[in-house]
C-alpha positions as a printed Julia matrix, in Angstrom:
342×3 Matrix{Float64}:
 -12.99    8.61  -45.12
 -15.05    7.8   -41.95
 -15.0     9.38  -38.93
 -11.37    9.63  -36.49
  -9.14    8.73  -35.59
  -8.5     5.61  -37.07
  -4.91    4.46  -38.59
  -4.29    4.79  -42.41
  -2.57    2.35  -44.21
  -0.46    2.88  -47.36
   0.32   -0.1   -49.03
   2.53    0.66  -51.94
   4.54    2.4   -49.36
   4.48   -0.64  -46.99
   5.56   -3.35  -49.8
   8.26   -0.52  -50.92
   9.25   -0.29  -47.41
   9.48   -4.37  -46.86
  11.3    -5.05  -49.9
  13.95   -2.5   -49.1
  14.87   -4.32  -46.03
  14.97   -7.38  -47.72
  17.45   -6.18  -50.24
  19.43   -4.76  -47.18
  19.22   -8.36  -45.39
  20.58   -9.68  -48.35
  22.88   -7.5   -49.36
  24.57   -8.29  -45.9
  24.42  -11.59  -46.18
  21.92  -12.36  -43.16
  18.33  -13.75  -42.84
  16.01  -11.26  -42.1
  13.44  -12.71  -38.73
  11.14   -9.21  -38.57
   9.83   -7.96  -35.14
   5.95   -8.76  -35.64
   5.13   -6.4   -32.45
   4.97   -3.32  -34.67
   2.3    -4.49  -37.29
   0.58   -7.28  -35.31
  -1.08   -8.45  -38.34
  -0.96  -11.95  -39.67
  -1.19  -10.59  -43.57
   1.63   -8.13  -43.23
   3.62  -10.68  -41.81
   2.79  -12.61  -44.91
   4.24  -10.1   -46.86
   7.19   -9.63  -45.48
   7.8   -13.88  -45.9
   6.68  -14.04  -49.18
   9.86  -11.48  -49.62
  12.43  -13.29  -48.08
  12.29  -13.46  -44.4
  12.76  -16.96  -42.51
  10.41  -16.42  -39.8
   8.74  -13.9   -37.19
  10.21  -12.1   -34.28
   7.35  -11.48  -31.36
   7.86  -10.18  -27.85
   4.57  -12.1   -25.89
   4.07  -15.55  -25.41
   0.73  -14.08  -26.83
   2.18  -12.61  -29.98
   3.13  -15.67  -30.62
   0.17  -17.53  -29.55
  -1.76  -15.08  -32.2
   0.65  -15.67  -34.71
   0.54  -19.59  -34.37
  -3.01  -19.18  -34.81
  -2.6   -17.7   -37.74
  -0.5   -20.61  -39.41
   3.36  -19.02  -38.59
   5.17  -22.21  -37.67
   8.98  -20.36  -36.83
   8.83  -18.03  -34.05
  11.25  -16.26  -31.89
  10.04  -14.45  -28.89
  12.59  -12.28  -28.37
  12.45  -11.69  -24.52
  14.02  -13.34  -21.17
  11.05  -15.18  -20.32
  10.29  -16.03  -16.61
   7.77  -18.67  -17.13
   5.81  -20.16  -14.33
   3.27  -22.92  -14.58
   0.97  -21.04  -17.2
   3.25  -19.79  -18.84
   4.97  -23.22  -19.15
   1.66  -24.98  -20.59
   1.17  -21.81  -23.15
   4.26  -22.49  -24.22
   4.01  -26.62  -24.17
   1.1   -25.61  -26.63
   3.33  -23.56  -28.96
   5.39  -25.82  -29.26
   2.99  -28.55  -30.89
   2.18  -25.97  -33.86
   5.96  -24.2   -34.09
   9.2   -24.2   -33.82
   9.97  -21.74  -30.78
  12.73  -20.15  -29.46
  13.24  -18.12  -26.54
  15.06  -15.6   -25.06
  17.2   -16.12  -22.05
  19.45  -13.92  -19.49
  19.8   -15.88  -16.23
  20.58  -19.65  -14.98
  17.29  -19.24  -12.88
  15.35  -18.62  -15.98
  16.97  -21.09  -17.71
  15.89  -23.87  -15.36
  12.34  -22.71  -15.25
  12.74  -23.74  -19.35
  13.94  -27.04  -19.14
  11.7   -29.74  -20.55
   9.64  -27.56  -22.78
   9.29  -27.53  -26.65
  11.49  -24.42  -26.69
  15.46  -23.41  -27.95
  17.18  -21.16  -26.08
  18.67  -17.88  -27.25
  21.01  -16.61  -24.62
  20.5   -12.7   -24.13
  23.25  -10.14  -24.09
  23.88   -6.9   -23.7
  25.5    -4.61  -26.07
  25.2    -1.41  -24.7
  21.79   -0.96  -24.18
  21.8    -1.96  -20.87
  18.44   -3.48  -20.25
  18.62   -7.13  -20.53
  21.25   -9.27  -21.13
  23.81  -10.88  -19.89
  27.87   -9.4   -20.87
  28.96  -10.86  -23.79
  31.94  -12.92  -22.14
  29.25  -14.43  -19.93
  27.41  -15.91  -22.56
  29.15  -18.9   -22.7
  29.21  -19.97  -19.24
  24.81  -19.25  -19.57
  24.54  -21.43  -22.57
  26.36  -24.23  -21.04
  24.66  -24.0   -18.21
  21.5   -24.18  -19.93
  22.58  -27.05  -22.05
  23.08  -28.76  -19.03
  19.65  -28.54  -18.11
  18.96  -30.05  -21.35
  18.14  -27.04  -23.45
  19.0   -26.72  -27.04
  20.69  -23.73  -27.01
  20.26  -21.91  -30.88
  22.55  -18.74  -30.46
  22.75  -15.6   -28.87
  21.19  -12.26  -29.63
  21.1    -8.66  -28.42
  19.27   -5.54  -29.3
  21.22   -2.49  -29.8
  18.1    -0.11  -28.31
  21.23    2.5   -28.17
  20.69    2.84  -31.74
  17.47    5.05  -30.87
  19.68    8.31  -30.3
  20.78   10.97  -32.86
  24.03    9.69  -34.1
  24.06    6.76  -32.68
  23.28    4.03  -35.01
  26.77    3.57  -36.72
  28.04    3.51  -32.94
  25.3     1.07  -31.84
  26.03   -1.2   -34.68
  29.83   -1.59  -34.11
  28.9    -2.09  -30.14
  26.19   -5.22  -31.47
  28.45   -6.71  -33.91
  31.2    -7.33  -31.07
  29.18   -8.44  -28.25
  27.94  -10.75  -30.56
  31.71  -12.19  -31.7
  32.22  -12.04  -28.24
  29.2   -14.38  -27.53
  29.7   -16.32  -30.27
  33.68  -17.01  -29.32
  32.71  -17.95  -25.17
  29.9   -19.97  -26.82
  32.34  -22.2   -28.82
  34.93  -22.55  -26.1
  32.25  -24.04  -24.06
  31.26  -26.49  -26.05
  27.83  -24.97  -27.38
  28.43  -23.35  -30.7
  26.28  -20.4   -31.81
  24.17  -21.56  -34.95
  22.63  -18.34  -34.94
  23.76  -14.64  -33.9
  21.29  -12.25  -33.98
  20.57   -8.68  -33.37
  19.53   -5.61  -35.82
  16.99   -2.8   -35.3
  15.42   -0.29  -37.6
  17.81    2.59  -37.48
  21.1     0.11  -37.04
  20.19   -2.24  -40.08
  21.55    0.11  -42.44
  24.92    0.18  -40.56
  25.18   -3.91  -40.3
  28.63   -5.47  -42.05
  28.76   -8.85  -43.16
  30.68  -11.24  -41.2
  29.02  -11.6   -37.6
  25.29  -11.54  -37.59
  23.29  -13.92  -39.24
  20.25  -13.12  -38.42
  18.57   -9.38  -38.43
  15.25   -8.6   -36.62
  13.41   -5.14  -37.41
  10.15   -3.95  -37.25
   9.56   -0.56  -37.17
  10.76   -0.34  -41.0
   6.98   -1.81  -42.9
   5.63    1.21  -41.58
   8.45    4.29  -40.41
   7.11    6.35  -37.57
   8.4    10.22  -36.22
  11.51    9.45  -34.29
  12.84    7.34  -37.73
  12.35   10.56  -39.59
  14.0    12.29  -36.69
  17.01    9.87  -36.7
  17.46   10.67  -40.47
  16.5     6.76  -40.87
  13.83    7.36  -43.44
  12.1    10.54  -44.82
   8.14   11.2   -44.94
   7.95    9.76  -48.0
   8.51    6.47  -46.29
   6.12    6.63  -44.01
   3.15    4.0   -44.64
   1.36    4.24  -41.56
  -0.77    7.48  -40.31
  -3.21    8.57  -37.74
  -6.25   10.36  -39.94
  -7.2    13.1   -37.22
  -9.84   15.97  -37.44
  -9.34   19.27  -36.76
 -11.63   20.22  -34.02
 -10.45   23.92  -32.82
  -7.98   26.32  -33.23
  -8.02   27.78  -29.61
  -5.0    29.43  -29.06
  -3.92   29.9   -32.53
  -2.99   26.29  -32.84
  -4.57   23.32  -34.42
  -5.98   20.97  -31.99
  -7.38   17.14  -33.54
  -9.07   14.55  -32.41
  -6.26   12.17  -31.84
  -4.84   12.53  -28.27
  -2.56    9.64  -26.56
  -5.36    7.11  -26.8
  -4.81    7.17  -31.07
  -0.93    8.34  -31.45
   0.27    6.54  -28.36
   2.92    8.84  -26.16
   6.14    7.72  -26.61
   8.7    10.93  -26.61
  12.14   10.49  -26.64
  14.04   13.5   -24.4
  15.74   14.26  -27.9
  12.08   14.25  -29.86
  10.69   17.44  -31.48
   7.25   16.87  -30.19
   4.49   14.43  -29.72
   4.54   13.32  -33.56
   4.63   15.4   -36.86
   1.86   15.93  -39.7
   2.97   13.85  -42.86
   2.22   16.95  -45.09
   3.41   19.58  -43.1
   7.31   18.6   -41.99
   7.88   21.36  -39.82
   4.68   21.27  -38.25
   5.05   19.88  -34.21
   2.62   17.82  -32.01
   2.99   19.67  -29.26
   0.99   18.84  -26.53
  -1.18   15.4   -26.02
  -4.52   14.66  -23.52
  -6.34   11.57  -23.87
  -8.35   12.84  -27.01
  -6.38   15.91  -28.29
  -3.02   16.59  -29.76
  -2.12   20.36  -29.87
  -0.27   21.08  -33.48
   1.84   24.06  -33.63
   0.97   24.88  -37.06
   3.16   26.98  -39.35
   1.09   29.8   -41.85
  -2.52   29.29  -42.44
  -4.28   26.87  -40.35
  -6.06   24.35  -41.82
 -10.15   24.54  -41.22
 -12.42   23.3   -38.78
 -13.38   19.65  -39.99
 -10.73   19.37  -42.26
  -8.73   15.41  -41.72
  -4.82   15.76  -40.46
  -2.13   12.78  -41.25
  -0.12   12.75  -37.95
   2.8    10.66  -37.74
   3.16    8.98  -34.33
   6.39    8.87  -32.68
   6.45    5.32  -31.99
   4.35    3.71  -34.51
   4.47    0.29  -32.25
   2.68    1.82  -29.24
   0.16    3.46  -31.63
  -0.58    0.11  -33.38
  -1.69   -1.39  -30.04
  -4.28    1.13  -29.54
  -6.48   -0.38  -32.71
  -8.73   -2.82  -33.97
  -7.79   -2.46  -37.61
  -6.04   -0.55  -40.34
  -7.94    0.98  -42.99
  -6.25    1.02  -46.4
  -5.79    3.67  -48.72
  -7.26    2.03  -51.26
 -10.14    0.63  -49.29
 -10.86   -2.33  -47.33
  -9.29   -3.02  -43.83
  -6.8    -5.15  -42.4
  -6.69   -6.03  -38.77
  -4.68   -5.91  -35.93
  -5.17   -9.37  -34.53
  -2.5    -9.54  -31.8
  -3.44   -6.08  -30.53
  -3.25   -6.17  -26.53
  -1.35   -9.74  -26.45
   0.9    -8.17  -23.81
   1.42  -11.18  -21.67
């Protein structure tokens, strides 16, 4: 088993888990584009194309850079870039080895893309209310942008809003008519939308045929503690673990060796705890230091040295903390765009 914490890697669950979105993508009639940020590995991303999908999501300019690398040639980096003059020869770079589009929220942005190997996807918000521009504005951006000499591709949100108990039915009516609002103040000013495209984990599910085209994501290869908390997937779906070892029970709790530095420490205000223990559902991470997690443990407590499957709460930010994934069945994959942050 080797010594932890180290992430553990299911992969019948993870090829269950990709398929199953690319029946959903299908089933709704859009192309599925998944959010590489969460697995960060060039053979998972493999995977997931070889079962439908028409190309990568990534969040960096170095995602992508690691990605390209890796022989991905369709690329997406879904974020309003501000590039300045590194940033604009990265991306000159890119652009010799794949298509790329980019994301885009401001005029000012916009003209800091003009005459690079890039297509512009104009940002907006649909009730997330991070980035983004309103949906009626989209239009006017894209125009704008054209007239820079962009090729503007579409539009496409993120309905983060869909991270909330109860709210991912909500969240996916909100995305689907920002996006026919983009898409309708696109066409009137002159820069039809060939692509409109939104989608997250929890939402997906909720997504009707007839305005996206395009879904994008990632948290599904693997599931993680808040989807189980959302009601998204169950434990069973989970493909992705931190092995931990117990290493007290001061307190009358179990303490491990996997603190934030392993599970990451994401907690949403309406999360249970710190992460959960794949085997042991109502079992709660409840506190986190740099090399602990403190498990509030129902019944007997499992012994000193004995190895713990804790289920981060946001599997993405755990990810990022590793060099590899070990597999179930042996062997390792790795993470080769961990730390491509910029």
């Amino acid at each position: 088993m080797g010594s932890t914490p180290y992430l553990r890697l299911d992969e019948a669950i993870l090829d269950r888990n990709i398929a199953a979105m690319a029946d959903t993508a299908a089933a709704r009639q859009v192309s599925l584009r998944p959010h590489a940020k969460t697995h960060k590995c060039p053979q998972i991303a493999e995977r997931q194309l070889r079962a439908g999908a028409t190309g990568l999501t990534v969040a960096t300019i170095g995602e992508a850079e690691a990605f390209a690398g890796a022989g991905f040639d369709d690329l997406f980096i879904a974020y309003p870039l501000w590039v300045d003059a590194d940033a604009a020869d990265r991306l000159r770079a890119l652009g010799e080895r794949a298509r790329l589009s980019v994301g885009c929220d401001s005029v000012e942005a916009a003209a800091n893309l003009a005459g690079l190997p890039v297509e512009v996807m104009v940002e907006v918000d649909s009730g997330h209310h991070r980035t983004g521009v309103p949906p009626e504005s989209a239009g006017e951006l894209a125009a704008r942008a054209a007239g820079l000499g962009l090729v503007v591709r579409g539009a496409f949100t993120f309905p983060g809003h869909s991270y909330a108990p109860d709210g991912t039915g909500r969240a996916a009516t909100d995305e689907a008519g920002a996006l026919a609002a983009a898409g309708r103040t696109m066409a009137a000013h002159g820069v039809p939308a060939q692509v409109l495209s939104g989608g997250s984990t929890p939402s997906a599910g909720f997504v009707e045929p007839g305005v996206l085209t395009e879904l994008r994501p990632g948290v599904y290869v693997f599931g993680d503690a808040q989807q189980v908390e959302l009601g998204t997937i169950g434990f069973g779906d989970v493909a992705l673990t931190v092995a931990a070892t117990v290493v007290s029970h001061a307190g009358g709790r179990v303490v491990t060796d996997a603190g934030s530095k392993a599970l990451g420490a994401d907690r949403a205000p309406w999360a249970t705890g710190y992460g959960r223990v794949l085997e042991v559902p109502e079992a709660r991470v409840v506190a986190l230091s740099e090399h602990h997690s403190t498990i509030e443990w129902p019944g007997a407590l499992p012994r000193h040295g004995e190895q713990v499957l804790l289920v981060p709460n946001h599997v993405c930010t755990a990810v990022n903390l590793a060099d590899a994934y070990r597999l179930v069945g042996g062997g390792t994959l790795p993470v080769a765009a961990r730390g491509r942050n910029c």
